[in-house]
N, C-alpha and C positions, 0 to 999 in steps of 0.2 A: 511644077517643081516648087519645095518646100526650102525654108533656109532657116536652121536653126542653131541658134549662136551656146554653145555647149559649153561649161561651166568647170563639169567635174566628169574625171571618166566614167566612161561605160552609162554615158547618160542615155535613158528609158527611148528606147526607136517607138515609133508610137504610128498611128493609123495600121499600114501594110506591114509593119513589122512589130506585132504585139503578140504576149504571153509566147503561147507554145506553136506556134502558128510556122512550118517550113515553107519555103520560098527558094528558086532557084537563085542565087542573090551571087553581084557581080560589084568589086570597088575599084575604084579607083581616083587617084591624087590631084587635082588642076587647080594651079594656083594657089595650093596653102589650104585646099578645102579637100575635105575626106565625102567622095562621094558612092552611096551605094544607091546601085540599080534589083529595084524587085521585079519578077519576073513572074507570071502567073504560073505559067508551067513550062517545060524543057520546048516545047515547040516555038511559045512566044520567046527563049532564048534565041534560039537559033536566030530566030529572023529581026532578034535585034529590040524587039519593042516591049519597053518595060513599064509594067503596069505603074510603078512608081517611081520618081528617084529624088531622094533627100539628100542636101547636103550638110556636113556638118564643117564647124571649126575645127581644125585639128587642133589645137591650142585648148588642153586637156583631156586631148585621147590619144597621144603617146604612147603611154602602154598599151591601149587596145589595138594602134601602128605596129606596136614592136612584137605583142602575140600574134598578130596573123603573119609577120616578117618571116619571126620565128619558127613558129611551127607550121606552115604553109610558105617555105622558100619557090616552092616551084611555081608559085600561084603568080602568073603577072598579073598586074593591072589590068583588069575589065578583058581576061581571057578565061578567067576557069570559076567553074560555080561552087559555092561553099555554102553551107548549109546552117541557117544562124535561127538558133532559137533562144527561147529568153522568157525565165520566170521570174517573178519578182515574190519575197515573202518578209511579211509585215512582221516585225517585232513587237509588237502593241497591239492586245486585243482589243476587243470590241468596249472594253471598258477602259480602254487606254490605260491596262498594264502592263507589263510585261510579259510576252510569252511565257507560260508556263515551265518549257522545259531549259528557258537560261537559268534558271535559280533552281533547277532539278537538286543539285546538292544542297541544297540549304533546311534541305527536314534533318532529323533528328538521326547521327549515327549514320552520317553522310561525308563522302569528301568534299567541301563550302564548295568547288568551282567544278562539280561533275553538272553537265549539261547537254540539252542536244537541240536541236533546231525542228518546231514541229514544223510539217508542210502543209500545207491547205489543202482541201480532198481533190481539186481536180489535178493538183501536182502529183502526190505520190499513188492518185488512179492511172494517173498517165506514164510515159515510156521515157520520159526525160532520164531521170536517173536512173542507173543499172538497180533492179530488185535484190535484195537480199540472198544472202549473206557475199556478195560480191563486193570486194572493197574498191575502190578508185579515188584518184587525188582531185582537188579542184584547185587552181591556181590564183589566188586572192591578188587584190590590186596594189598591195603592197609589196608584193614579191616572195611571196610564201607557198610553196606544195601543201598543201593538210591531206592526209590522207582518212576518206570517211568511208563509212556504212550504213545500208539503211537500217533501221531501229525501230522498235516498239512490236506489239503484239501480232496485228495482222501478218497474213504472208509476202503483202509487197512491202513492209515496215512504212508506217505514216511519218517519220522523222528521220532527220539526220546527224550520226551521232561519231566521235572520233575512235575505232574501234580499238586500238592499241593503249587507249588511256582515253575515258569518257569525261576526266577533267582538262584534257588540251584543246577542247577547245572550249572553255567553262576560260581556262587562263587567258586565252588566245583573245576573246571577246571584250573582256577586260582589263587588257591592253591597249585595244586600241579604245573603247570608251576613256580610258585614263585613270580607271580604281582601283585600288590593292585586290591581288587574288583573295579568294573568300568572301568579298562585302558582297551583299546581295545589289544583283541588277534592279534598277529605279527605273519608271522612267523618266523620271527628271533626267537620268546619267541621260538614257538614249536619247529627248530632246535635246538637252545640253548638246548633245556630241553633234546632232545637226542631219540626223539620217534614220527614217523608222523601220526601214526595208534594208531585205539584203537583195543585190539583183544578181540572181543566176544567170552567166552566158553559156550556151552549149554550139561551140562552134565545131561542125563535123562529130565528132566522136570525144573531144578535148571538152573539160570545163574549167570556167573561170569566174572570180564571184568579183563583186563588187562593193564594196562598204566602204568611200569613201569618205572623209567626213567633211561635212556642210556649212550652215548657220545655223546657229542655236536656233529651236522649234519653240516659237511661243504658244507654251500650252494656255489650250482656253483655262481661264482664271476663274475658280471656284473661291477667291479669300476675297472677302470684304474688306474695307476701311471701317476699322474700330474706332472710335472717340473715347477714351480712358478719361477724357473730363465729361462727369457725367452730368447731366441739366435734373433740375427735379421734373419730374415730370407734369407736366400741365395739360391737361385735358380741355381748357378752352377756346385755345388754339383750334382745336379740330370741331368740336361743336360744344353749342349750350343747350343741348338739346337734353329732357330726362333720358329720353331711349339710349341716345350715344354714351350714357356716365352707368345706365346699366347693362349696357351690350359689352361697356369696357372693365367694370369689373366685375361682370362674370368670367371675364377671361382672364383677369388677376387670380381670380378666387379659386378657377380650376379652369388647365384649357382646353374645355370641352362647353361650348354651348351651342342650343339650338333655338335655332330661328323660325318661326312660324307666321303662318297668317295668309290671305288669299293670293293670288298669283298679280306678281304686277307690284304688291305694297312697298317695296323699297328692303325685302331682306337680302336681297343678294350685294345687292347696291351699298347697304352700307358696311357692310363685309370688304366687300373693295377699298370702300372708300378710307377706312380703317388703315390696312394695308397699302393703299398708295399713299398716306400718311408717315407711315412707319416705313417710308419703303428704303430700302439698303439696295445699292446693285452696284456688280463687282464692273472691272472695265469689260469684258468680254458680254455683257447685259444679263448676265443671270441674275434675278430679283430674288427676294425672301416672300415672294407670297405663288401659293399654284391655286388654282379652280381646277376642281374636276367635277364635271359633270357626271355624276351618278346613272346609271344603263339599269333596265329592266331586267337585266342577262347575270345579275351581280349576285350570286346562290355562292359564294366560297371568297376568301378574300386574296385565292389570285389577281381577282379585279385590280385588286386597292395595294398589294405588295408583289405581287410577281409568281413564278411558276417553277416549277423543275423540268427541264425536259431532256427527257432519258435519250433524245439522241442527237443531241449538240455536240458538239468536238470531238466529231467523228466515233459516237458510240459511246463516247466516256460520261458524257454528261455535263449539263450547266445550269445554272439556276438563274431565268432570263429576269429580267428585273422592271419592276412597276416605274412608272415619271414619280408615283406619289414614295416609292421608297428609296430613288434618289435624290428626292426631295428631303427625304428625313435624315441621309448620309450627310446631306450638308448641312442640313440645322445642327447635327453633330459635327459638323467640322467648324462650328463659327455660332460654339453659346455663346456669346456675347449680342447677338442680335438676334429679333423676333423673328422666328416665322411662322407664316399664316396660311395653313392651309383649309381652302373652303370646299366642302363637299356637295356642289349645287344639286339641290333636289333629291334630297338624300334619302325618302323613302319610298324613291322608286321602286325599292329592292325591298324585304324583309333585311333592317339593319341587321341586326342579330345573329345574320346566317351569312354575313362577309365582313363583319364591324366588331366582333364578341372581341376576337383576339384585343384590338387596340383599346377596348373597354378595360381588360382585363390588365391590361400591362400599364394604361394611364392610371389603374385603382394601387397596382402594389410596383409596381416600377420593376418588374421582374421583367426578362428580355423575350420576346416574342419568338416563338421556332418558326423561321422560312420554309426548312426542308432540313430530311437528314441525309446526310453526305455518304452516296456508295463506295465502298472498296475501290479505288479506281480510279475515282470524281476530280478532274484537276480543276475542278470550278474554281476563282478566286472568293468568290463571295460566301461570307461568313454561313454560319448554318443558322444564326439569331440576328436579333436587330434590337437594341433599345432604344424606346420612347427618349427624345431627350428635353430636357425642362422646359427649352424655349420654344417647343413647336406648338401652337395654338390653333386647335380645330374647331374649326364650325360649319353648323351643319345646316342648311336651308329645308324648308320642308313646306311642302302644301298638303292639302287636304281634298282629293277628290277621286274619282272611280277608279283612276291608274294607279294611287299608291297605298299605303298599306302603314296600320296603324302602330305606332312603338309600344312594346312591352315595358313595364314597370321597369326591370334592369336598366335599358336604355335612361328611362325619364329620371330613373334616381341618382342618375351619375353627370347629369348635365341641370344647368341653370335653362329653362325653357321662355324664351321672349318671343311675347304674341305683338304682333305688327297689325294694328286693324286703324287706316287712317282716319282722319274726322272726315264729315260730308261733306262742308266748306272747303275743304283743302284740294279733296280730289275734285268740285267740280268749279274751284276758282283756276282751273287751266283753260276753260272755255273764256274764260272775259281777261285770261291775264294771259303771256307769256309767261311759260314757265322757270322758275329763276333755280337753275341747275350752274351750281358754281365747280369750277374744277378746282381739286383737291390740292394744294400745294405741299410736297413735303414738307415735315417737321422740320424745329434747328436740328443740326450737327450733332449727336447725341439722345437726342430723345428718343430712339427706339433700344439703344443702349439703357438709359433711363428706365423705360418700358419694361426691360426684361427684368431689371433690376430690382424693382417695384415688385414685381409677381412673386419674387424668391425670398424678399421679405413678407410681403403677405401670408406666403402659407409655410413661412417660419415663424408668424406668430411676432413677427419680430416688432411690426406699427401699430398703430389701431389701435390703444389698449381701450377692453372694454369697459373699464369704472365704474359710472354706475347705472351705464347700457344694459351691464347683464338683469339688472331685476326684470326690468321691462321685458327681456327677451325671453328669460324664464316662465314670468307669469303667463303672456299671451301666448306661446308656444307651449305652455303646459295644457291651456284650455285648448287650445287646439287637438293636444295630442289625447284630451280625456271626449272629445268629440268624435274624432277617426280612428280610436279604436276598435270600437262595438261595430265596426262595417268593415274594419278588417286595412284600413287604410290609413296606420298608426306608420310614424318615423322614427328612423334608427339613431345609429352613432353618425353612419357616413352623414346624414343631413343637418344633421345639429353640427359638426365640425365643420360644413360648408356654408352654413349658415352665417358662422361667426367670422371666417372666411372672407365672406362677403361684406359683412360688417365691416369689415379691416381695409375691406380692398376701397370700397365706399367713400368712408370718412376717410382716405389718402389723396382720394378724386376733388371731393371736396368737404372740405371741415363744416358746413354749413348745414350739411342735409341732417334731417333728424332721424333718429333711433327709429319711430313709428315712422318714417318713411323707406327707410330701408327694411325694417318690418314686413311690411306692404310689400315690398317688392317679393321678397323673399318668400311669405305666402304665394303670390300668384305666380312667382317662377320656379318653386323648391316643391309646396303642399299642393297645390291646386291639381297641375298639369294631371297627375297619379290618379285623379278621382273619375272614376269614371261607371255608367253601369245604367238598369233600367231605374222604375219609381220607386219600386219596392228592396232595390239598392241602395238608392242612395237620395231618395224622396226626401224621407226626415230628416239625413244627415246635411243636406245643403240646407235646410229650412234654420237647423241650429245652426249650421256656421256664418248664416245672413245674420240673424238675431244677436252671435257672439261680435262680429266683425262690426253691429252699427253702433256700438258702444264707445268706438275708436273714428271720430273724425277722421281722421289724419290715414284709413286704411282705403283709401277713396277706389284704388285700384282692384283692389282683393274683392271687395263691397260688389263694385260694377260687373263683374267676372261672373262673382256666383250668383247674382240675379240672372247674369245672362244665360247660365247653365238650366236654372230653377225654369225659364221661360224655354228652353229646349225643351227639358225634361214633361213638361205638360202640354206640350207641342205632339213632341214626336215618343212618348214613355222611353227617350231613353236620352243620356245627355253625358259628353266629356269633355273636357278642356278643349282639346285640338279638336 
């Protein structure tokens, strides 16, 4: 025997007396306690022995006392069997919003409070409710008959709807939530109100529902804590390292960078590390940064946003949705702070053939097509998705027989940092302990800061470049009179990211020079693109060693394409990655 202390009426019978499940079932009253006996079948009646019996408080199930009183007078105490089944249906889909069909009036050229209750398939495949077009009442726990129908297209109808006026019970729902007729159902109302479900009783042949109201539902918490005093932002705090001031602003400058170099070097790590820096998390522990691991399997970018599937909600259709595209719902719900999404190991896949879309919508900010919406579709989710400012990708990437090389497109819309440590470093772990420091968040605002920072930069709004520009003209000119004749000249978009960079740079820190950012921007903007056998690009790395040693201060770009020049005579053929 079970004892369970009952709350609110027509509370959920659970084990032996769940869903649609019948039962020979016998009650009766001892001491203040409502108790029912289940019964496996009419033989285990007879002889008395009951598979279960739970007791309840009657101290909130009064009314479910006074319906069996009522319309079972004949029925004594623990002498005759009555027949109790019980479906429960969720108000809040799978995205925790509102069933579709309470806000059925709320399109265009509608009565605001026409609505109907959809069922779940194993509800209306089953024999619970009389099938269509037969009406019947159901008796609510407030003391109300409604009299329904079944609804919708099939022949047993998937829904339940009021067939005399399909806005009574649109009003009726709305009443006991507490909002004026017409406003549209939230579900904030239905947490508010304290109930997501309605519970269907079918006792005998009679029905009875249940919508009592409860304690307000604390929805898990998707809002951040904003800090409106903004910090300037300081990049020393998290390291002094060159890689970390250029990993950070290439994500000022555009947020899309890729990370390269052998397996092991610390790209993914400091991507993390980044983001546990910057990190925001609401109380419910949702953070602003996702990893996803990039699959071999990635040819389309349902992978990376989601899907359509034509036989979700029962035939009508839904559009099931990616972690990484409710990840971007909430960077849209909360610009005010960064998010970082990393895509580990990201040329698992050919990019290009699940990554174009997000390329295309980062270059002109136009909104991404998920899917287009059938005749029919009560899917909630939109048909597009916009990129929004603060979401910041980046992309890891190695180089070996499993993955696969990036196209020009790819390289010219991303800032590309090569990770290749020094000798001393990785093999002073043998004579040292390694000194791996945990990352503490920032102050209070510095990822607020952060986003802040980025919106200025490529509003052109910091950084002026005075008299940076000659410098950048001249060496990017010889540049561009070098990569042309091989077919590996740059456009607008790179020269506009360049200076970009520039801005983003000198914000990091005032100190670094013109030809050091220079430098970067060759071996992360020009370089990466170069690629081919001797008779490729043999004489063109020969002039751009000879043009680059002219420039002290290009020490980066310098080391790079010797190391290319020494592939390239290696193996007749040589590229950045």
């Amino acid at each position: 025997m079970s004892f369970v202390d009952t709350k609110h009426n027509f509370d959920k019978i659970e084990r032996d007396f769940t869903k649609q499940e019948i039962r020979p079932t016998t009650y009766s009253i001892v001491d203040n306690l409502f108790q029912l006996n289940s019964y496996t079948d009419d033989e285990h009646l007879k002889t008395g022995h009951a598979s279960q019996t739970i007791q309840f408080d009657t101290e909130g199930l009064k009314d479910f006392l006074n319906i069996l009183n009522r319309e079972f007078p004949d029925l004594a105490p623990g002498s005759k069997t009555t027949e109790i089944k019980k479906i429960v249906v969720p108000l809040l889909d799978k995205n925790n919003e509102p069933q579709y069909g309470l806000n059925w009036g709320q399109r265009i050229n509608r009565e605001p409070n026409q609505a109907y209750i959809q069922l779940p398939i194993e509800v209306y495949r089953s024999d619970f409710f009389p099938k269509k077009p037969e009406h019947f009442f159901i008796h609510t726990d407030d003391g109300l008959d409604i009299k329904f129908t079944r609804a919708q297209k099939t022949d047993e109808g998937t829904a339940l709807q009021t067939p005399d006026d399909n806005s009574y019970f649109g009003k009726y729902i709305r009443d006991r939530l507490g909002i004026p007729h017409g406003q549209e159902i939230t579900a904030k109302h239905i947490l508010d109100y304290g109930c997501k479900e309605i519970t269907f009783f079918k006792i005998n042949d009679k029905f009875y529902m249940d919508f009592s109201r409860g304690t307000p539902i604390t929805e898990k918490s998707s809002n951040f804590n904003i800090n409106s005093n903004l910090l300037p932002f300081e990049i020393s705090s998290f390291s002094d390292s060159p890689i970390a001031l250029r990993y950070i602003a290439s994500l000022l400058a555009k947020p899309f960078t890729i990370l390269t170099g052998n397996s092991g070097a610390g790209k993914t790590r400091i991507a993390t590390q980044l983001a546990s820096w910057l990190i925001k998390t609401t109380d419910s522990g949702i953070t602003n940064s996702l990893v996803v691991p990039v699959g071999a399997d990635w040819t389309d970018n349902t992978k990376i946003l989601g899907y359509f599937n034509p036989l979700a909600n029962e035939g009508t259709g839904d559009f099931i949705k990616s972690d990484v595209l409710n990840f971007i719902e909430l960077a849209k719900d909360n610009p005010k702070i960064p998010f970082f999404l990393i895509l580990d190991e990201m040329n698992l896949s050919h990019v290009e053939r699940y990554f174009s879309d997000f390329l295309s919508a980062m270059e002109s900010g136009k909104p991404i097509l998920l899917y287009k919406k059938p005749e029919n579709c009560e899917s909630t989710v939109e048909e597009t998705i916009t990129l929004p400012k603060n979401l910041f990708v980046t992309g890891t990437v190695n180089i070996d027989e499993t993955t696969y090389m990036f196209s020009p497109k790819v390289l010219d819309r991303a800032n590309v940092i090569e990770f290749t440590p020094e000798k001393d470093d990785v093999l002073r772990i043998f004579s040292q302990k390694p000194n791996i420091q945990e990352i503490q968040p920032a102050p209070d605002g510095m990822a607020e800061a952060f986003v802040d920072l980025s919106e200025k930069v490529r509003a052109f709004e910091n950084g002026p470049l005075t008299d940076a520009g000659a410098d950048l003209d001249g060496i990017f000119g010889n540049l561009y009179d070098i990569l042309k004749p091989a077919g590996f000249e740059f456009a607008y978009r790179t020269t506009k990211e360049i200076v970009l960079y520039y801005c983003a740079a000198k914000s990091l820190n005032n100190e670094i020079t013109t030809l050091e950012i220079i430098d970067h921007q060759i071996i992360q903007k020009i370089l990466p693109k170069i690629h081919g056998n001797k008779k490729q690009i043999g004489e063109l790395l020969n002039k751009l060693k000879e043009m680059l040693s002219e420039y002290e201060e290009l020490n980066l770009s310098q080391a790079k394409v010797s190391s290319m020049i020494n592939k390239l005579e290696k193996y007749q053929y040589a590229s950045f990655i």
